[in-house]
N, CA and C atoms as a LAMMPS dump frame, in Angstrom:
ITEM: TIMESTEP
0
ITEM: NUMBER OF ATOMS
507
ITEM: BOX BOUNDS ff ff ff
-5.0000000000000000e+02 5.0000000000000000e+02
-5.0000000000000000e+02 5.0000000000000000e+02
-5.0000000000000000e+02 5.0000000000000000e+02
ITEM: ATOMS id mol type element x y z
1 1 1 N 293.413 336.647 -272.795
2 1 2 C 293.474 336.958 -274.215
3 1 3 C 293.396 338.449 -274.488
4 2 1 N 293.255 338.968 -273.64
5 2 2 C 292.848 340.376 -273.562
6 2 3 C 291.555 341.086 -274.103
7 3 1 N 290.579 340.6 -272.922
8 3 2 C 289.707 341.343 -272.68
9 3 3 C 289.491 342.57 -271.741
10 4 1 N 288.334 343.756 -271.755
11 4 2 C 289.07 344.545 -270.827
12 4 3 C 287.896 343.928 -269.867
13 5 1 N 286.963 343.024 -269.334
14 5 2 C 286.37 342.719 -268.214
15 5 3 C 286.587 341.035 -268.409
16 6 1 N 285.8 340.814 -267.144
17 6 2 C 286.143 339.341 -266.732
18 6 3 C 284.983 338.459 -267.679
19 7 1 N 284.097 339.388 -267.883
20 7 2 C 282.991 338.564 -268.332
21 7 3 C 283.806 338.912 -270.42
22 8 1 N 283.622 338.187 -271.186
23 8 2 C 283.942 338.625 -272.379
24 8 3 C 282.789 338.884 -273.203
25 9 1 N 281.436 338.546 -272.804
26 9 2 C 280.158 339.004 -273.566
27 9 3 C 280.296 340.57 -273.611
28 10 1 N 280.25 341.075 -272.54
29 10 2 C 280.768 342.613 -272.827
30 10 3 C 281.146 343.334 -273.451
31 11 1 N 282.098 342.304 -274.206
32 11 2 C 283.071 343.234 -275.145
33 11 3 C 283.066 342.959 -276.613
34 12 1 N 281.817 342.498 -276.85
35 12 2 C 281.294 341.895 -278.09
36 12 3 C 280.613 343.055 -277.865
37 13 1 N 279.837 344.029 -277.905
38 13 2 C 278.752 344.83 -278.434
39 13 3 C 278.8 345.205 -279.713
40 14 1 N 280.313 345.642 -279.578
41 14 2 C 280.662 346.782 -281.145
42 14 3 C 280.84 346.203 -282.919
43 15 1 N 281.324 344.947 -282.51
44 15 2 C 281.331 343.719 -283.376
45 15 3 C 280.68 342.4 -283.197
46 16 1 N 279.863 342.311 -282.433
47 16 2 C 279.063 341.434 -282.295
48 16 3 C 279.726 339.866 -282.544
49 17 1 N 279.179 338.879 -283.101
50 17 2 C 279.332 337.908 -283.826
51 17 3 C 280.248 338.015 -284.188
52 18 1 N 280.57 338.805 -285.44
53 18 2 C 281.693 338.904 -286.051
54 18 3 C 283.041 339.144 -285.634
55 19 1 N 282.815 339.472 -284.495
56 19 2 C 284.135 339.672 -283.801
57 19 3 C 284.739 338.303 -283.382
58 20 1 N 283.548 337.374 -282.669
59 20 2 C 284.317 336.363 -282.813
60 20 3 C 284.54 335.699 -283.557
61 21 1 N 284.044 335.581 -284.932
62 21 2 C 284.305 334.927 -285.936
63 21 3 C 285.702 335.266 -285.962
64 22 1 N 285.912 336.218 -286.164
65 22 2 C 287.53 337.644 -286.527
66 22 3 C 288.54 336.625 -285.777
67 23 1 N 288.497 336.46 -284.077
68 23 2 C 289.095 336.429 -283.371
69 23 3 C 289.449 334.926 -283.529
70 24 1 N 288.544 333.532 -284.272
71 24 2 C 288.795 332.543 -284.416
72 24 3 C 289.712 332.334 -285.425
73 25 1 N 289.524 333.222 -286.603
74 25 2 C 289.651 332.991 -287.479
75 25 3 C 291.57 333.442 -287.341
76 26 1 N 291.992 334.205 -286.829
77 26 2 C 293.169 334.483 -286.684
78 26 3 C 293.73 333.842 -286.204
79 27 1 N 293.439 333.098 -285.48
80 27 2 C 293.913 332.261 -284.092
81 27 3 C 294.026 330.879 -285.218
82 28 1 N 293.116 330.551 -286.01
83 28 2 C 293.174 329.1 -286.578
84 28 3 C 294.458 329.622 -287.682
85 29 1 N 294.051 330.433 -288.456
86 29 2 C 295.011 330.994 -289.688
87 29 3 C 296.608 331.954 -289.808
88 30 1 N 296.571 332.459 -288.471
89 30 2 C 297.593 333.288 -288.014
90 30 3 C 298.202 333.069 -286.856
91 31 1 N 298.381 331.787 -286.566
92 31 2 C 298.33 330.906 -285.32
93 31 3 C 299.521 331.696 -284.543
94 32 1 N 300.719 331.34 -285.203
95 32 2 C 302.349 332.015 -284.763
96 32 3 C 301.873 333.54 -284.287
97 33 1 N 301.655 334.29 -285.334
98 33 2 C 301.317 335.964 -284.928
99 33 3 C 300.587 335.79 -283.646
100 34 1 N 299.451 335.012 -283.542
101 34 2 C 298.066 335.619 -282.899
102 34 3 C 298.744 334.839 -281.453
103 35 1 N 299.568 333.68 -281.594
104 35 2 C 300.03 333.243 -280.103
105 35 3 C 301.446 334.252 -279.683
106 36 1 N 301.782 334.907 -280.428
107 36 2 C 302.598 336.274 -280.267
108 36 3 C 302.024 337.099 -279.446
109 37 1 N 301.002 337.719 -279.887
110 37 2 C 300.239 338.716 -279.597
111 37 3 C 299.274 338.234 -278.192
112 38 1 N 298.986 336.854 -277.81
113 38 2 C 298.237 336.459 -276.605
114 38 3 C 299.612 336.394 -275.67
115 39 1 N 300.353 336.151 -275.879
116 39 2 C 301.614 335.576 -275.324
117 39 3 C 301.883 337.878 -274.405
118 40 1 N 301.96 338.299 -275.793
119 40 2 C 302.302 339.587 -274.68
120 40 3 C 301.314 340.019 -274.415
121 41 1 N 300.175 339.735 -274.319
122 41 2 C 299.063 340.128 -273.694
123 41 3 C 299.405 339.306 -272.127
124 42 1 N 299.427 338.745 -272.319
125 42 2 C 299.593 337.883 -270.855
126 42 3 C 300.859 337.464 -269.922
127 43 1 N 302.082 338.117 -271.143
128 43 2 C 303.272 337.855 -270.23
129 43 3 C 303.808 338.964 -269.727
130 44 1 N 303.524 340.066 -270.795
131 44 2 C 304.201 341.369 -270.798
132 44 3 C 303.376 342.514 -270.387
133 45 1 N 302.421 342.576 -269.293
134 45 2 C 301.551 343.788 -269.019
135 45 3 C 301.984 344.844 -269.531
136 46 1 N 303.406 345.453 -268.936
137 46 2 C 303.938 346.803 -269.044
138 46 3 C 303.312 347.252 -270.6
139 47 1 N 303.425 346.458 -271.588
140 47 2 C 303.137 347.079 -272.67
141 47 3 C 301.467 347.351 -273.19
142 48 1 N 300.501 346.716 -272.55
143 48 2 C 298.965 346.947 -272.415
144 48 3 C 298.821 346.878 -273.862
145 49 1 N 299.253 345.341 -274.442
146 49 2 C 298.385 345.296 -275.628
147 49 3 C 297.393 344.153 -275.09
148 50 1 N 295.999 344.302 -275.722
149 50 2 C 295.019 343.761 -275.339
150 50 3 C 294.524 343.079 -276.548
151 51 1 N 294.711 342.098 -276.997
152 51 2 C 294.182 340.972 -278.258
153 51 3 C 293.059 341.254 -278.153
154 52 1 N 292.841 340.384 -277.48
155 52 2 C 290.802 340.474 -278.282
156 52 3 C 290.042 342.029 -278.436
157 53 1 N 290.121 342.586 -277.354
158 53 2 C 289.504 344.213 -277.634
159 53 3 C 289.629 344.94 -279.074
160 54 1 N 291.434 344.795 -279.531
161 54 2 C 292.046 344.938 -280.479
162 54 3 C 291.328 344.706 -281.691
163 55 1 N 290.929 343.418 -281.767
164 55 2 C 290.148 342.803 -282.389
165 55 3 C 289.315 342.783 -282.943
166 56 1 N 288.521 342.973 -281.713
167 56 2 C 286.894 343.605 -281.605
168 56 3 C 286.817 344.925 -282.003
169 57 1 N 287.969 345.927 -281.672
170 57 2 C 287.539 347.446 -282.601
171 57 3 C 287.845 347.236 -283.791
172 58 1 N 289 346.372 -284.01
173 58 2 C 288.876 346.63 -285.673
174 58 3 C 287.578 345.88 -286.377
175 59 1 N 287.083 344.949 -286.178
176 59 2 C 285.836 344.407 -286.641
177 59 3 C 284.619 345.238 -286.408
178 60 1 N 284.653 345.996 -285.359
179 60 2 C 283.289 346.999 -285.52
180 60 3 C 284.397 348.368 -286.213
181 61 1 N 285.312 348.265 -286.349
182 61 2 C 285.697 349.612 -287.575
183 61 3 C 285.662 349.635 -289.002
184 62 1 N 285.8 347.985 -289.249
185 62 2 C 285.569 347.845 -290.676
186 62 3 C 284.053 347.169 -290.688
187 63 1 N 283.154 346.909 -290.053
188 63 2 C 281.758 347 -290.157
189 63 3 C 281.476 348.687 -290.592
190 64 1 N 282.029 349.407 -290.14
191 64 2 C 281.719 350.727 -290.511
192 64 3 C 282.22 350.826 -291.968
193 65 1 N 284.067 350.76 -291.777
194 65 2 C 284.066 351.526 -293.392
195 65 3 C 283.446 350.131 -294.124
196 66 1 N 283.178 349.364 -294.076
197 66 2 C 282.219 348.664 -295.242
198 66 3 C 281.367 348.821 -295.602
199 67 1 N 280.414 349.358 -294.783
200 67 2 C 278.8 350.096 -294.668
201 67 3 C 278.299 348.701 -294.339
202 68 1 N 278.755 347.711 -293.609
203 68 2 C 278.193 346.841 -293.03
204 68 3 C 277.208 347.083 -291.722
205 69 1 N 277.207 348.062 -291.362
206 69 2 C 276.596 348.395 -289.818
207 69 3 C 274.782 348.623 -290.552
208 70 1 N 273.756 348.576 -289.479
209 70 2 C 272.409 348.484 -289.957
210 70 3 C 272.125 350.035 -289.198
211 71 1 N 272.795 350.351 -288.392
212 71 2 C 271.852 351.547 -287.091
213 71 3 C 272.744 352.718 -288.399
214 72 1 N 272.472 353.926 -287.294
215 72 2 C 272.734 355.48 -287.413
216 72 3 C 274.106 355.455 -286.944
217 73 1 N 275.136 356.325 -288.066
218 73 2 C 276.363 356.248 -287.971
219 73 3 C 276.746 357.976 -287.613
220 74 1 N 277.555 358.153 -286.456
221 74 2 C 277.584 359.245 -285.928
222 74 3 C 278.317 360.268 -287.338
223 75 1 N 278.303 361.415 -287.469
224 75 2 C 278.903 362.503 -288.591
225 75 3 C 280.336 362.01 -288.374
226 76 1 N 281.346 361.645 -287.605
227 76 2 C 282.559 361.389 -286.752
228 76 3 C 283.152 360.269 -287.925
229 77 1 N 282.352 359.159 -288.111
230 77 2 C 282.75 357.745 -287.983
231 77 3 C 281.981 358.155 -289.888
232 78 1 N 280.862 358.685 -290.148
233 78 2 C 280.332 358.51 -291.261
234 78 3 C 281.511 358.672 -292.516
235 79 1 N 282.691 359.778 -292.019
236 79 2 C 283.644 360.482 -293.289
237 79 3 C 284.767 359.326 -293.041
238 80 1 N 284.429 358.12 -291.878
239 80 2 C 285.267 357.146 -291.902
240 80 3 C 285.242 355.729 -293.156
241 81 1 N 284.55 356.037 -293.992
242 81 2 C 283.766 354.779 -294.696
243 81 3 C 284.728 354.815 -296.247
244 82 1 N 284.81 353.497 -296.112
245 82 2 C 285.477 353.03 -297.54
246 82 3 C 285.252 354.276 -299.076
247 83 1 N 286.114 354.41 -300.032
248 83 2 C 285.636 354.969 -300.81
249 83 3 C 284.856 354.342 -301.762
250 84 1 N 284.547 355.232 -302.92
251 84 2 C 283.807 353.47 -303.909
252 84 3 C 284.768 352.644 -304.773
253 85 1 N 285.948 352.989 -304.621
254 85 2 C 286.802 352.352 -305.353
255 85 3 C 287.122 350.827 -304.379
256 86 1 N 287.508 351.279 -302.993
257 86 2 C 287.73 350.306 -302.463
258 86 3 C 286.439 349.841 -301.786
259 87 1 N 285.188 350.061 -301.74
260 87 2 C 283.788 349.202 -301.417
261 87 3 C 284.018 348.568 -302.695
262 88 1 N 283.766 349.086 -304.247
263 88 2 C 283.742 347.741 -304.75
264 88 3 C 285.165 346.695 -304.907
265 89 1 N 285.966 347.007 -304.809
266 89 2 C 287.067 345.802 -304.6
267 89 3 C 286.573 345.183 -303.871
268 90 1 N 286.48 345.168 -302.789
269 90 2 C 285.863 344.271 -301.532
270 90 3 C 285.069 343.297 -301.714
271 91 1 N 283.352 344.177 -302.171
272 91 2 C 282.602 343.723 -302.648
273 91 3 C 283.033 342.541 -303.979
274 92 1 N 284.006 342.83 -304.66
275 92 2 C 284.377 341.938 -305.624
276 92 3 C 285.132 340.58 -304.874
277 93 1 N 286.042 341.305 -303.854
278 93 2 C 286.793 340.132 -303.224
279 93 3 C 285.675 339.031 -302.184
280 94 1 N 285.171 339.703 -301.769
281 94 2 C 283.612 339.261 -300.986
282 94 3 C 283.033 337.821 -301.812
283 95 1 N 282.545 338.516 -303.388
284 95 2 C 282.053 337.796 -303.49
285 95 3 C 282.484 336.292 -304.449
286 96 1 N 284.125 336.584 -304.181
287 96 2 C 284.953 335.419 -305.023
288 96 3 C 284.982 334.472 -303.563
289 97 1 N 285.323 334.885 -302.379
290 97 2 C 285.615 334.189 -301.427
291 97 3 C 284.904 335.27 -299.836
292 98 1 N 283.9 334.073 -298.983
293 98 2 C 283.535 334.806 -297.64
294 98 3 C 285.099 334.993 -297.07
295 99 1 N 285.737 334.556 -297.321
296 99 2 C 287.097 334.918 -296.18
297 99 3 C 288.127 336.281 -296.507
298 100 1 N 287.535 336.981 -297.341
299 100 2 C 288.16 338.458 -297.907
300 100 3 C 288.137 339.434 -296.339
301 101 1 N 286.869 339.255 -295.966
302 101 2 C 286.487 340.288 -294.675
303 101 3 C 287.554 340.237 -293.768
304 102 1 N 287.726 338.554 -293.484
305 102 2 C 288.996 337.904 -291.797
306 102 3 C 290.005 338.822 -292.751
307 103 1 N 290.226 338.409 -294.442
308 103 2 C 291.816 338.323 -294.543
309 103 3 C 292.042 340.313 -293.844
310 104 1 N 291.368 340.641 -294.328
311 104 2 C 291.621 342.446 -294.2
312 104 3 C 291.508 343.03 -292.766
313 105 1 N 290.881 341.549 -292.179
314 105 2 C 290.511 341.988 -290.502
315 105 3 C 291.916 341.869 -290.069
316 106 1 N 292.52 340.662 -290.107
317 106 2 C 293.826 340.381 -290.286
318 106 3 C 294.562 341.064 -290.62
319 107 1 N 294.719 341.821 -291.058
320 107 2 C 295.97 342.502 -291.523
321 107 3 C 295.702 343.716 -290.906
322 108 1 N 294.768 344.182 -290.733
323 108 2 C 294.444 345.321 -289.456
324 108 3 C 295.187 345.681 -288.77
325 109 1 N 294.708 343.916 -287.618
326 109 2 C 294.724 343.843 -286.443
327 109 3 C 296.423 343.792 -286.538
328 110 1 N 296.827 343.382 -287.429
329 110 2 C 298.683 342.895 -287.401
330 110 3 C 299.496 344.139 -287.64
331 111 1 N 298.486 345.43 -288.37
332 111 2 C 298.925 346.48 -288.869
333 111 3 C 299.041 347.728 -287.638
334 112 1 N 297.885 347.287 -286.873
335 112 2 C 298.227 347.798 -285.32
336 112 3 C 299.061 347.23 -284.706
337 113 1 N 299.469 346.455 -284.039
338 113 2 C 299.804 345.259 -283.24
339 113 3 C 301.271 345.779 -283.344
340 114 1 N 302.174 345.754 -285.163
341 114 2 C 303.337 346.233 -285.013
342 114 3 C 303.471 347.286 -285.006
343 115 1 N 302.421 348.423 -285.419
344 115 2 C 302.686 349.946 -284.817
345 115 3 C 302.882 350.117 -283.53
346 116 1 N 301.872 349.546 -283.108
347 116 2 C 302.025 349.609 -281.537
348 116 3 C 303.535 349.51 -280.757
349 117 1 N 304.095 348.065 -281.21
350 117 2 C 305.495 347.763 -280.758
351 117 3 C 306.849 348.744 -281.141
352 118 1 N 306.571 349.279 -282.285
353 118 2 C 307.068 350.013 -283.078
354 118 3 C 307.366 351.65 -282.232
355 119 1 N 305.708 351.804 -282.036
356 119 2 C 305.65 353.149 -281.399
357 119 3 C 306.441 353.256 -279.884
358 120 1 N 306.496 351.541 -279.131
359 120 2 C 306.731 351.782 -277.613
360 120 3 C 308.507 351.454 -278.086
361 121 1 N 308.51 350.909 -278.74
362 121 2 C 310.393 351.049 -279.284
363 121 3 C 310.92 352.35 -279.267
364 122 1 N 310.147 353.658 -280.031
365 122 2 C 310.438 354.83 -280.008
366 122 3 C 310.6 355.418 -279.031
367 123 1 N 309.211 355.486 -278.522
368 123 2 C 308.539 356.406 -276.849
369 123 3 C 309.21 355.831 -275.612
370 124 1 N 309.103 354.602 -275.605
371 124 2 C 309.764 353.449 -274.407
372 124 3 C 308.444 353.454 -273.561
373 125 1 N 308.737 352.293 -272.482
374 125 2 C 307.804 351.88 -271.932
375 125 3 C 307.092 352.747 -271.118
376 126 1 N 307.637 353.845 -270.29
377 126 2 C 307.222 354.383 -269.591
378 126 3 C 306.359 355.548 -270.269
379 127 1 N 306.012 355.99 -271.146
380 127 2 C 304.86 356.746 -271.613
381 127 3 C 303.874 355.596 -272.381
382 128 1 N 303.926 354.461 -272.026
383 128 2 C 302.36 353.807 -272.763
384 128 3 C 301.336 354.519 -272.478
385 129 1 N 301.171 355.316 -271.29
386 129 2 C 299.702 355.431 -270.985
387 129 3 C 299.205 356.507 -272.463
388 130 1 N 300.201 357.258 -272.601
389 130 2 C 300.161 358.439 -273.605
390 130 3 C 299.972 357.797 -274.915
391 131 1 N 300.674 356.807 -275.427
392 131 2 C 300.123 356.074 -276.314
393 131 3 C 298.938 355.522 -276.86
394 132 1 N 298.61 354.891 -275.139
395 132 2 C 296.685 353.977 -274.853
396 132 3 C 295.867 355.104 -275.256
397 133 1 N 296.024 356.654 -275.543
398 133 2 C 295.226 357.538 -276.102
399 133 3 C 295.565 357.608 -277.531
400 134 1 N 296.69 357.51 -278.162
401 134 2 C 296.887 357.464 -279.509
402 134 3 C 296.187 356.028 -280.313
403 135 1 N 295.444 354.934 -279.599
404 135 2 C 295.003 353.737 -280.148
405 135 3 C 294.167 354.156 -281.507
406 136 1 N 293.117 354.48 -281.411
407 136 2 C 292.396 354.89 -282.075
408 136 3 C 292.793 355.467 -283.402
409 137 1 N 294.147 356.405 -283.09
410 137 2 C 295.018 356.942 -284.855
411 137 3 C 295.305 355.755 -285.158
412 138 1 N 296.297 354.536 -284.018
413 138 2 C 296.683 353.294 -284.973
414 138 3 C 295.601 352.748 -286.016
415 139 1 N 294.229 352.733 -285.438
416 139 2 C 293.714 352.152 -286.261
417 139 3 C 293.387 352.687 -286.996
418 140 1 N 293.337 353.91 -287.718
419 140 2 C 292.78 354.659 -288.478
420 140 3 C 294.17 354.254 -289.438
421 141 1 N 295.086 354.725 -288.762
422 141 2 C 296.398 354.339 -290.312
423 141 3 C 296.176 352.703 -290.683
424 142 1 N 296.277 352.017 -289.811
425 142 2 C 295.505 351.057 -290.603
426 142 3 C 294.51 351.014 -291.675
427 143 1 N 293.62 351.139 -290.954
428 143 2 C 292.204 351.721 -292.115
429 143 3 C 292.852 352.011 -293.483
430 144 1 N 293.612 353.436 -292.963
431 144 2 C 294.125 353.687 -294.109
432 144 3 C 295.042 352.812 -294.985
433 145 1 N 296.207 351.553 -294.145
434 145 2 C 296.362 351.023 -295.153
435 145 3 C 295.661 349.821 -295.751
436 146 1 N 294.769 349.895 -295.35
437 146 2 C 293.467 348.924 -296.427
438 146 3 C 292.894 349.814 -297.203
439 147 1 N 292.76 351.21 -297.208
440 147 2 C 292.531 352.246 -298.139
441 147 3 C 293.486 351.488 -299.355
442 148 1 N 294.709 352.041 -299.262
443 148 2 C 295.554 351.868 -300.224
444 148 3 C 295.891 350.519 -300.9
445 149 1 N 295.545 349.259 -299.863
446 149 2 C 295.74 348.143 -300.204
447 149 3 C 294.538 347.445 -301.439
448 150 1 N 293.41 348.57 -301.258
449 150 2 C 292.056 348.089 -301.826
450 150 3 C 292.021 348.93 -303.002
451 151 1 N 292.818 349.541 -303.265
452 151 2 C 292.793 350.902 -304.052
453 151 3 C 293.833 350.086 -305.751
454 152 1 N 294.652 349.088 -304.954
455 152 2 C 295.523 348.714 -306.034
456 152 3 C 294.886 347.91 -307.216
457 153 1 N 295.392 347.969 -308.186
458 153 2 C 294.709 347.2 -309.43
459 153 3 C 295.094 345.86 -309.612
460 154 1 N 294.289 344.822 -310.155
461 154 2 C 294.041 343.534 -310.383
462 154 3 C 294.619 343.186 -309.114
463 155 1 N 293.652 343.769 -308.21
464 155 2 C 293.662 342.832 -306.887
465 155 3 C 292.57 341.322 -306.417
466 156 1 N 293.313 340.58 -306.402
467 156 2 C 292.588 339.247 -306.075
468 156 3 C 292.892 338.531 -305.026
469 157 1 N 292.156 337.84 -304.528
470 157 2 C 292.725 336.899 -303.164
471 157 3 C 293.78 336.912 -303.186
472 158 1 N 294.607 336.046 -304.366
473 158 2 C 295.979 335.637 -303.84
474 158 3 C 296.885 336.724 -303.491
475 159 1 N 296.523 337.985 -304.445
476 159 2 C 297.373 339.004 -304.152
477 159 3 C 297.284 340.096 -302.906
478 160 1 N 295.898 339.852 -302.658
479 160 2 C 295.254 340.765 -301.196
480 160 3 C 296.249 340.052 -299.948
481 161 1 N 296.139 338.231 -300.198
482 161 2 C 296.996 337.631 -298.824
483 161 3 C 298.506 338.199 -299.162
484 162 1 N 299.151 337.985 -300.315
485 162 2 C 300.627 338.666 -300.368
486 162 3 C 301.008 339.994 -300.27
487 163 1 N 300.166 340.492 -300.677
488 163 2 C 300.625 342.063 -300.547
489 163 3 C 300.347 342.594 -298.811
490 164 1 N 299.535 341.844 -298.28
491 164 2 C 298.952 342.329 -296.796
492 164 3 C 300.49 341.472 -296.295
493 165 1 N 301.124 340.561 -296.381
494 165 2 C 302.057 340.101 -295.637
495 165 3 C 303.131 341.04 -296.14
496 166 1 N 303.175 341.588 -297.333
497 166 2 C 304.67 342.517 -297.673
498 166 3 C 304.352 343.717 -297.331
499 167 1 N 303.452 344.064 -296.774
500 167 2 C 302.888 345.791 -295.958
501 167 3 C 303.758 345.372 -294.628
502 168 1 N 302.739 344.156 -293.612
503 168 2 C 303.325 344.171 -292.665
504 168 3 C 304.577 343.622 -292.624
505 169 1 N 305.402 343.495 -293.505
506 169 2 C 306.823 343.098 -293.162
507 169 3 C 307.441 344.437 -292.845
C-alpha cells in the first residue's frame, strides 16, 4: 500500500489514529481513485508513489494547519496554519458533519497524487529522484488549494465535495 517500512505502526507517528481513519476512509469512499493509486504503488515502482505515507503526511499536515496538533509547533510549520477565514469555515463544516476533515484529507491526498503524475509527465521518469525532494512543495500547493477552497463563500458540504472534484479535474 505504500508504506516506507515493513512494520506499518511506524509510520503512524505523525498522524497517529487519524491517519488511519484518513486512509480507511478513502479506500471505502474513493474506492476507484484510491485502488488507482495502490495499484501504482505496487505495479509501477519506477514512479515511487507511496499511498499510505502520502496519506499519513497529509493528515499530520492538516493536523497542523487546523491547529489540531496538542505539542510545540516548530517556527517552520507554525506560518503553515490555516488562516481565520478558512479555520472558521472548517470549524463550521466540522461542525455540520465529522466527515468535513476525510473530505479535505481527500482531496489533498488526490491533489498530490495528480501533481505528482503530472510533474513525472513533464520531467519523465528518469529524474523522480529529483522530484522525491520536491514532495513536500506538492503538498504545500495543496494546502494551498484548501487555502482557496476554504476561502470561498457559502461553502457547505455539498459544495466542499463538488468543488474539490472540479479542482481535481
Amino acid at each position: 500500500m505504500g508504506f516506507q517500512q515493513k512494520n506499518p505502526r511506524t509510520d503512524f507517528r505523525g498522524g497517529g489514529h487519524l491517519s488511519l481513519l484518513c486512509l480507511i476512509y478513502m479506500s471505502e469512499n474513493y474506492a476507484e481513485e484510491f485502488q488507482e493509486m495502490v495499484k501504482v504503488t505496487k505495479e509501477k515502482e519506477e514512479l515511487m508513489w507511496l499511498t499510505a505515507i502520502s496519506s499519513i503526511n497529509m493528515t499530520h499536515a492538516l493536523i497542523i494547519y487546523f491547529y489540531m496538533n496538542d505539542g510545540h509547533v516548530s517556527p517552520q510549520l507554525e506560518k503553515c496554519r490555516a488562516g481565520r477565514v478558512q479555520f472558521k469555515k472548517f470549524c463550521n463544516l466540522n461542525s455540520l458533519s465529522k466527515r468535513a476533515f476525510f473530505i479535505i484529507h481527500c482531496f489533498g491526498v488526490r491533489h498530490v497524487y495528480h501533481s505528482w503524475l503530472n510533474a513525472i509527465n513533464e520531467i519523465g521518469v528518469e529524474k523522480i529522484p529529483e522530484l522525491m525532494v520536491r514532495f513536500s512543495v506538492l503538498v504545500e500547493e495543496a494546502k494551498a488549494a484548501i487555502s482557496a477552497l476554504l476561502a470561498e463563500k457559502a461553502l457547505d458540504m455539498h459544495r466542499l465535495i463538488r468543488r474539490s472534484e472540479e479542482i481535481i479535474q
